[in-house]
N, C-alpha and C positions, 0 to 999 in steps of 0.2 A: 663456865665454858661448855660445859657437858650439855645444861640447859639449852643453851645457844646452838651447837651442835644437834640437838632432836630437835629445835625449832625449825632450821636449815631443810631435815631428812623431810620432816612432816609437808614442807612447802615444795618440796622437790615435782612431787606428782602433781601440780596446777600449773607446772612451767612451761607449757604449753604455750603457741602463741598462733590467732587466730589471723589471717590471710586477707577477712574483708575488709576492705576499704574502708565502712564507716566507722571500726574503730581508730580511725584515724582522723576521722572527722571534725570532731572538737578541738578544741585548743588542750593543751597537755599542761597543767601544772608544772614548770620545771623546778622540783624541792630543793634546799637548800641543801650542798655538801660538808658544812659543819659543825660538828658537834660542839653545843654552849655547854659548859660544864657547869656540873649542878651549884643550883645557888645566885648564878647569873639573872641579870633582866630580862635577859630574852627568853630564857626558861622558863623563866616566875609569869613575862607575859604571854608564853606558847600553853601554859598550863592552865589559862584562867580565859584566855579569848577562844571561844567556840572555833573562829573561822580556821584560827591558827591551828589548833589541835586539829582539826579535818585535814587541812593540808599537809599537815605532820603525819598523819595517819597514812596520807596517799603516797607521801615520800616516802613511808617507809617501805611500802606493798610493792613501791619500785626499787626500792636496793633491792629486796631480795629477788626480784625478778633477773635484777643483773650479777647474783652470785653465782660463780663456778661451784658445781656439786661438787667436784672432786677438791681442790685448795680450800673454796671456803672463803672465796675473795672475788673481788669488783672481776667479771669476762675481760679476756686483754685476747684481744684477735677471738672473738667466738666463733668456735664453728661448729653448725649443728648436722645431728644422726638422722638416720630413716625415718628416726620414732619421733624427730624435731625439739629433743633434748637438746642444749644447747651447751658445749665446757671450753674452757681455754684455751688454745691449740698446745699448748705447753704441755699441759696436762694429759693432753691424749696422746700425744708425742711420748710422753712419759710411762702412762703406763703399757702403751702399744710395750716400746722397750722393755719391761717386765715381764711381757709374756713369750711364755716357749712359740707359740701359735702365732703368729704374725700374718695370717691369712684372714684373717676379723678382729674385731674391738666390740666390747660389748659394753652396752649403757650400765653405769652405775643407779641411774634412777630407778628401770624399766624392767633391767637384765635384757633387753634385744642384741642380738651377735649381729652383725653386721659385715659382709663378708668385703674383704679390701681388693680391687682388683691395683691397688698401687698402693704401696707401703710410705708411699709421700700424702701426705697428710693433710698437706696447704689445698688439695682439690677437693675438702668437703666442701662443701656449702656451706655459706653465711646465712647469718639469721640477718635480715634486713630490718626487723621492728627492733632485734638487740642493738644493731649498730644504730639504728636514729637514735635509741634513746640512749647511747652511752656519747654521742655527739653531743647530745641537749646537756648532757651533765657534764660536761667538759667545759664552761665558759671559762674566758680567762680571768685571777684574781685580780681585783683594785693594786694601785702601786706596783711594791715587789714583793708582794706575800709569795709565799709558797706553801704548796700542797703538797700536806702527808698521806697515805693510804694509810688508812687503820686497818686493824685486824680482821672486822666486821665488812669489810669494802668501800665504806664511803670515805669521803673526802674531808680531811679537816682545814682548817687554815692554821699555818704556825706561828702565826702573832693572834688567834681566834680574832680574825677582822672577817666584815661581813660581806660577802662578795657582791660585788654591785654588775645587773644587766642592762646592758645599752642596744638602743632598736639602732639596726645599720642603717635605713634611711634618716629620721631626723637626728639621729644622736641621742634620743631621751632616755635617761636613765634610771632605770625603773627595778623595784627589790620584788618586782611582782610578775604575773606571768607576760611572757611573752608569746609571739605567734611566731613556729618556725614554715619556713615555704621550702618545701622538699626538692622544687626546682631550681633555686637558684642560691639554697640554704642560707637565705636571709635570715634572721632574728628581726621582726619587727613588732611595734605595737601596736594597741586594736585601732588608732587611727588610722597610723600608716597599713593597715592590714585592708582595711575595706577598702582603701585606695590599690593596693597590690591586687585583692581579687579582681575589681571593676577593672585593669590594666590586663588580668590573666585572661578575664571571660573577654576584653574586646580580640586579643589575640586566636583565642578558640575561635570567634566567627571570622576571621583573616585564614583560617585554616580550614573551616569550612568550606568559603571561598575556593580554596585552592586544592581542596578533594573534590570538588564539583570539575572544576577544569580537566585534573588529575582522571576521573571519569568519563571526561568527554574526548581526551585526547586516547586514553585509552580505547574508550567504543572504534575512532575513526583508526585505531592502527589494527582491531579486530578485521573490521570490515576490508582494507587494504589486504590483510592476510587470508580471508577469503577469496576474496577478489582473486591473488597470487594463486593458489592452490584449485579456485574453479578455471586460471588458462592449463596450470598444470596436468590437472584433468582430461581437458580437451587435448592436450600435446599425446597425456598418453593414450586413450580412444582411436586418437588419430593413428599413432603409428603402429596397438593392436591391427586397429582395424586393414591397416595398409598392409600388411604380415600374413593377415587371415585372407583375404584376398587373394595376393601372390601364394599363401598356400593350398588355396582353393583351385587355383588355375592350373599349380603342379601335379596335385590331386589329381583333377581333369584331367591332365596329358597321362598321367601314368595310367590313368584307368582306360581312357582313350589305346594306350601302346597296349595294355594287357589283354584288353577286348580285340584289339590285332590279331594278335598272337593268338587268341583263341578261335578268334573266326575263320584265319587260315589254316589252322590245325582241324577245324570241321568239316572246312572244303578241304583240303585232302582225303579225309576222313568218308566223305561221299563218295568222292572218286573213286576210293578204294574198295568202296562198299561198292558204288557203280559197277565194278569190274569181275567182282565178286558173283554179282546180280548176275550176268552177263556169262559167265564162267556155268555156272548154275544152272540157267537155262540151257545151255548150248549141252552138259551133261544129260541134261534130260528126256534131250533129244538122241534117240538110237543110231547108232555109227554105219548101221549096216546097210542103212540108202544111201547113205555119201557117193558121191563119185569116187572119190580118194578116200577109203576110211583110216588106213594108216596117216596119210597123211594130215586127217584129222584130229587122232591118235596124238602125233606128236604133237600137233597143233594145241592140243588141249594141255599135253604136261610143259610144253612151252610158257603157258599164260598160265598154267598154275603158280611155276618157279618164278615167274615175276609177279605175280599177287605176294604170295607166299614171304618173299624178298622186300616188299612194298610193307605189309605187315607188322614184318620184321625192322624193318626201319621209321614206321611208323612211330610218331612220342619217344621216338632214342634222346632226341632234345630235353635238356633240363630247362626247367623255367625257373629262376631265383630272383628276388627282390634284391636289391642293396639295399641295407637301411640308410649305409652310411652315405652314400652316392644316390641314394634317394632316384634307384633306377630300376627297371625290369628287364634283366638278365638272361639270355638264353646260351645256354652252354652246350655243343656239340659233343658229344662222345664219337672218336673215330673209330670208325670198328676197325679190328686187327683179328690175321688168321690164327685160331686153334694152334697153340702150343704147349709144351711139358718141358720145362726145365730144372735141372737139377742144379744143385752147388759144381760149382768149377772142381772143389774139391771129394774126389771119392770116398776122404773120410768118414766116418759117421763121424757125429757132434760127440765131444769127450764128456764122459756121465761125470752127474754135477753129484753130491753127498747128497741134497736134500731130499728129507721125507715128508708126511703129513703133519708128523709130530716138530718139526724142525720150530726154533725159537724165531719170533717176529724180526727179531735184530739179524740173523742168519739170512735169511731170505729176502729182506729187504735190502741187504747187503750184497746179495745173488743178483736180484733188478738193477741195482747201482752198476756192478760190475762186471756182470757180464755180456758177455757182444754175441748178440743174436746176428744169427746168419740163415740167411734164407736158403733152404734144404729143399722147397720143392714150388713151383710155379705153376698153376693149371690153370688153362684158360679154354676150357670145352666146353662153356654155356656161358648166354649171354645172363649180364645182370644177376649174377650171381647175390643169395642171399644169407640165410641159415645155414648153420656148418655145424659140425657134431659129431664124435667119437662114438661108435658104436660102443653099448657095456658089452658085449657078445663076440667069440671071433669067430671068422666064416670061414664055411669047411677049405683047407687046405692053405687056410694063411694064419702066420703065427700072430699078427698083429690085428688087433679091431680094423674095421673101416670105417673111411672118413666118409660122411654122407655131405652132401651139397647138394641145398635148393635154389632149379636154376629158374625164377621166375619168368622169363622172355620164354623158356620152353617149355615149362609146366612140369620141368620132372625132377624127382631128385635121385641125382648120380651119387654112389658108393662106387669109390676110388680107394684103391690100394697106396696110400701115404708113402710107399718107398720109391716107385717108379708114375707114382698118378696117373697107373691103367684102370679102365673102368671096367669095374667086376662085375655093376648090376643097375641097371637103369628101373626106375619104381614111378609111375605114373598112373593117370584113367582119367577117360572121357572127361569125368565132373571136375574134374584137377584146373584152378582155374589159373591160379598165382598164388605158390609155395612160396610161405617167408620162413615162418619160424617150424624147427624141429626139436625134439626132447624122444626120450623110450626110458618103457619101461622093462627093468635087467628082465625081471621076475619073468613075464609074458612072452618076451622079447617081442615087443611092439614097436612099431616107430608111428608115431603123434606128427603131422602137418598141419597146421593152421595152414587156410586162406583166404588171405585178404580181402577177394572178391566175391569169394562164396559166401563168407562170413559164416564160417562153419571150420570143424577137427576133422581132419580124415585120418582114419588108420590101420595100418598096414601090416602084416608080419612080417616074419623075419626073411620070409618067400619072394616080398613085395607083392601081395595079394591083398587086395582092401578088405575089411572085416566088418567096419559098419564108418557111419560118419556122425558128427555129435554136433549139437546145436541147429539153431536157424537165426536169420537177418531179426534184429529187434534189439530193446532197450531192459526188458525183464529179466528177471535172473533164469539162468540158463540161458540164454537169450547172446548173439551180438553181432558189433557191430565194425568190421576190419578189423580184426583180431591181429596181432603180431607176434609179438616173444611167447611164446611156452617155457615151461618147465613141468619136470616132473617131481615129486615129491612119495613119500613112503608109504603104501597103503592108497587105499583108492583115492587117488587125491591129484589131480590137472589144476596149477595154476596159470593162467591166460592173462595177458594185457590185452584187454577190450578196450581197444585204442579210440574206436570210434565214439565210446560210451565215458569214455575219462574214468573207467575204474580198472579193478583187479579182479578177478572171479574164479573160485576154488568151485572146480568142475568134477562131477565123479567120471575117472577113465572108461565103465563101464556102458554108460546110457549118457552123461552129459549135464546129468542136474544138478546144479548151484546147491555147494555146502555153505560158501560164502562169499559175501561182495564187500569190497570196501572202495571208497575213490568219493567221486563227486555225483551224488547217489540223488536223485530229487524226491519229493515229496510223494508222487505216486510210486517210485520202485520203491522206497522204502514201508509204505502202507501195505501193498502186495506182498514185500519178502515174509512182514512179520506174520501177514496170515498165511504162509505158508512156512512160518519158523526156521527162515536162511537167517544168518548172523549174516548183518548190515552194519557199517561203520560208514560213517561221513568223515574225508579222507583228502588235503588238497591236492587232486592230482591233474595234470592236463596231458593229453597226448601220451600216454606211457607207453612206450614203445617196445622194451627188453625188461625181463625178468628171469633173476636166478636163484636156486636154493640152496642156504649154505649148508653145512655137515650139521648144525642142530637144531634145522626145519626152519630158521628164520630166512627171509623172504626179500630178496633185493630188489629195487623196483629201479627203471631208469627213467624220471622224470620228463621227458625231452621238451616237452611244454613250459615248464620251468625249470630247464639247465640242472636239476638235481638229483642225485641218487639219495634213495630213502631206502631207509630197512624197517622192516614192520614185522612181527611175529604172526603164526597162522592165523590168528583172529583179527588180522590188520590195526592191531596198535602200535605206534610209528614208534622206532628205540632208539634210530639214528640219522641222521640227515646233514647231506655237505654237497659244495660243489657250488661253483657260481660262474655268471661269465665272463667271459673274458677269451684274449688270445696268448699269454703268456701260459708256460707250462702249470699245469696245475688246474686250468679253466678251460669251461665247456664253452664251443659257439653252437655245435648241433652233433651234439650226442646221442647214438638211435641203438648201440650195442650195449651188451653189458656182460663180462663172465666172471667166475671164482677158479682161484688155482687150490691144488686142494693142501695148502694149508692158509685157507681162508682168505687172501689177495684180494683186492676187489679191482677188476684191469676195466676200462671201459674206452669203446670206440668211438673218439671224436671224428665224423667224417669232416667238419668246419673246418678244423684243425690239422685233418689226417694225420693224428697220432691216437697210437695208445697210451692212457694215461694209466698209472699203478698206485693204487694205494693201498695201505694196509686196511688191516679189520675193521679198527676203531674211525675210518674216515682220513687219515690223515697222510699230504701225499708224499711220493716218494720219488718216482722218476713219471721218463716221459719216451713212448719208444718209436723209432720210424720219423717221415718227411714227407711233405706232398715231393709226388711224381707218378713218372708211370713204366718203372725199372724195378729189377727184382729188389725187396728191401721197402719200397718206397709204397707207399697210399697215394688213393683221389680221392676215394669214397668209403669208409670202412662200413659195409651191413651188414659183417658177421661175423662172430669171435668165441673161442671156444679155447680152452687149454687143458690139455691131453695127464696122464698121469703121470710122465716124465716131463712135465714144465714146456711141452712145444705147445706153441701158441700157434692157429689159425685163424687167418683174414680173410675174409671175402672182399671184393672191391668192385661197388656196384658201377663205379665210370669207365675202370678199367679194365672188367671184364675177367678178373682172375682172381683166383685163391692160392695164398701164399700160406708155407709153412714155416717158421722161424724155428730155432732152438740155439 
């Protein structure tokens, strides 16, 4: 038995079975399943005839080929492993059961683990050459013998009678091989066999036949399916094309209305300059040959006051696209007379607890909850822009003043925040359109960007100019409509160079770039480096407002792409939010931007006409104010500024006034 046993182990490792077809090819020997016990005839003549000992030998090479490694007996349901060992299902059923592990089974022949994704068994795979040939070795006995399983696997007969095979077509009965047909699992003989192949190959060319058809009905349903897909084609061409068209001709009309609109705004534009001309001349000329010189006198400030008036009402029209209405927009501002109004109530505003220090959740809780009321209304310059709390108070008043650039006048008014009388009017010739202000405490300077100059003017504390910084250009030091300033600790001016799509860190004292970052090209950046500015490529468009928070980092307001970013002094970007939209919380045209000082970041949507609030980190909180044109209410927000007790300043470039909330 033991013998029998390492004969089993030793065969274990050849049980392998190979896939190609030509071993399949021959006819298979099918060996006899019964053992003659010694001393028989058929023994005595299996022992002494050559042909019989070969086929005995091949019979036997095939039991062990159909032995389970694990039992030791004839495969009953084989099913085989990765490694294409092949055992019992019983068997592996079985020892699966025995193991802790039930996540793999591993080959007794090979040792390979094999990992189970299903503990159900029946889905190994078959061995396909084990089950043909445990088919072939299944013929049924003569009469009514019956079959014992030996210990070894093979099949004995229990009266030792000798199994007889019969071919399914003629019935002949034969102790010798037969030919099995894997198609239709016949047993036949070599007559009937060469008859069954010549029946299989005429059937192959009827198949062939009918993959040629198969291929041709094929091609013509490709071709139809081209066919489908080249009208599809022309369908969609066609109704692009009908689309680009009409939006070609929309195109035309709006550009058609827009050039309107500018060519009439030129011819006024002459006329006015005509008038001018004309005004000019008639100055030039000395009063004192006149017949009436008085009455030339008046004559002349007559036609000033209407130039002058003409001027002034000159481009008071806005001009806005709709995207959505896909129209070109001209929006009226109605002028209204110079007033100052205060709250109905002569209270002052009840002081709030908060400090610098105060907790995010406190003060956010502040914006939630409390109801801002509008303390003070001034409307003494047109188109009002930049706004700003002096750091400094001026002699005889206990409070800083509020400064206001009124760009339609060219000047910027310091107003007294309790009554909005004006304490100090700050101007000069070169003064062409004030937007943005900033100062510095140290100096007591005050900083004007403008627009049209494309140039800093700055002023002391007297309103006396002191020098001007920069000129028109794209180089560092250099720009180009400048807007928001800020000022910053130490000689240090940061600018939105709106025109240029960057940022530019200016020295306060002369004007020259310590640094630029934004949308920088190839020739300013070549330039900075040989003259050693730090240059950062930066995606910005249109930056419009810029603030600095308490630990030098650097708020920019996007308005080109609806976002606020914060970037540190060297312009590397640490925060970024904001998207559009019209629901609270979203920009459509946002041009302001300020910090409360503990950190808040409030920004002026004029699209919107609200103030939006958010904390430090980006994240938003409330939304304050309504379009209109009533104390409380916005049209156009251009300027935003919040004082040290939490009162916030608006400017309102449609409306023509600045408002004080708290």
């Amino acid at each position: 038995m033991n013998q029998e046993r390492t004969m089993s182990r030793g065969i274990r490792s050849s049980r392998l079975i190979s896939y190609d077809d030509t071993a399949r090819s021959p006819p298979m020997a099918v060996p006899m399943r019964n053992r003659h016990p010694e001393g028989s005839s058929a023994s005595f003549r299996n022992s002494y005839d050559p042909g019989s000992r070969k086929e005995h030998s091949m019979s036997k090479n095939i039991e062990q080929l159909l032995i389970c490694g694990l039992c030791e007996l004839r495969l009953t349901v084989p099913k085989m492993l990765n490694c294409q060992h092949t055992f019992c299902l019983e068997c592996l059923e079985e020892c699966l059961h025995k193991q802790t592990d039930r996540s793999f089974i591993g080959c007794i022949t090979c040792g390979t683990k094999q990992l189970l994704k299903d503990p159900d068994l029946t889905v190994l795979p078959s061995n396909l050459h084990i089950d043909n040939m445990l088919q072939m070795m299944h013929p049924a006995p003569s009469l009514s013998t019956s079959l014992i399983r030996s210990p070894v696997g093979s099949y004995q007969l229990e009266n030792n009678l000798t199994p007889t095979l019969q071919c399914s077509k003629c019935q002949t009965v034969s102790e010798t091989t037969l030919h099995k047909c894997d198609h239709c699992m016949s047993m036949l003989c070599a007559i009937c066999w060469l008859g069954h192949v010549d029946e299989l190959a005429r059937q192959v060319g009827q198949l062939e036949g009918q993959l040629k058809s198969a291929i041709e009905k094929l091609d013509h349903k490709l071709i139809d399916y081209k066919s489908r897909f080249s009208e599809i084609n022309d369908e969609i061409t066609a109704c692009f094309r009908d689309k680009m068209l009409a939006l070609q001709r929309q195109q035309t009309e709006l550009l058609d209305s827009s050039q309107g609109i500018l060519n009439d705004a030129v011819c006024s534009h002459e006329l006015v300059r005509e008038k001018i001309d004309q005004l000019l001349a008639s100055i030039g000329r000395p009063i004192g040959g006149a017949l009436d010189p008085v009455q030339l006198y008046l004559k002349m400030h007559k036609d000033m006051s209407v130039i002058l008036e003409e001027v002034s009402l000159w481009g008071r029209e806005r001009i806005l696209f709709n995207r959505e209405k896909l129209k070109v927009e001209t929006i009226f501002d109605a002028p209204t007379a110079p007033t100052v109004k205060r709250s109905s109530s002569a209270k002052a505003a009840p002081k709030h607890q908060l400090h610098p220090n105060s907790s995010e959740t406190t003060v956010a809780q502040f914006y939630k909850s409390h109801i801002y009321k509008p303390r003070l209304l001034w409307n003494h310059c047109q188109r009002p822009t930049g706004v700003g709390f002096a750091p400094w108070n001026h002699d005889g008043l206990e409070k800083p003043l509020l400064y206001v650039a009124g760009s339609e006048c060219r000047i910027v008014f310091a107003i007294d925040k309790t009554n909005g009388h004006i304490v100090q009017k700050i101007t000069h010739d070169e003064l062409s359109y004030p937007q943005g202000i900033t100062f510095d405490p140290e100096r007591k300077e005050l900083f004007v960007s403008d627009k049209w100059k494309h140039c800093i003017f700055v002023f002391s504390q007297e309103g006396q100019l002191l020098r001007k910084l920069c000129t028109k250009g794209d180089q560092a030091g250099q720009l180009r409509s400048p807007e928001g300033i800020a000022f910053c600790t130490g000689d240090c001016l940061f600018v939105c160079d709106t025109g240029n799509d960057r940022i530019q860190c200016l020295s306060t004292t002369d004007g020259k770039a310590h640094a630029q970052f934004g949308r920088l090209t190839k020739d300013q950046l070549i330039k900075a480096s040989q003259t050693k500015i730090s240059s950062r490529m930066v995606d910005l468009k249109n930056p419009t407002d810029i603030a600095v928070q308490k630990n030098a980092s650097v708020l920019v307001l996007d308005a080109g792409n609806r976002r606020v970013k914060l970037f540190n002094k060297y312009g590397e970007q640490l925060l970024e939010f904001g998207q559009t939209g019209t629901i609270n919380g979203q920009f459509q045209y946002p041009e302001v931007i300020g910090v409360d000082p503990a950190g808040f970041i409030l920004v002026g949507d004029g699209g919107n006409a609200k103030i939006l609030v958010y904390r430090p980190n980006g994240q938003f909180v409330t939304a304050l104010g309504s379009r209109g044109d009533s104390a409380g209410k916005f049209n156009w927000i251009s300027g935003l500024c919040v004082s040290k007790d939490w009162e916030i300043v608006i400017s309102d470039y449609k409306n023509h006034a600045v408002q004080l909330i708290s």
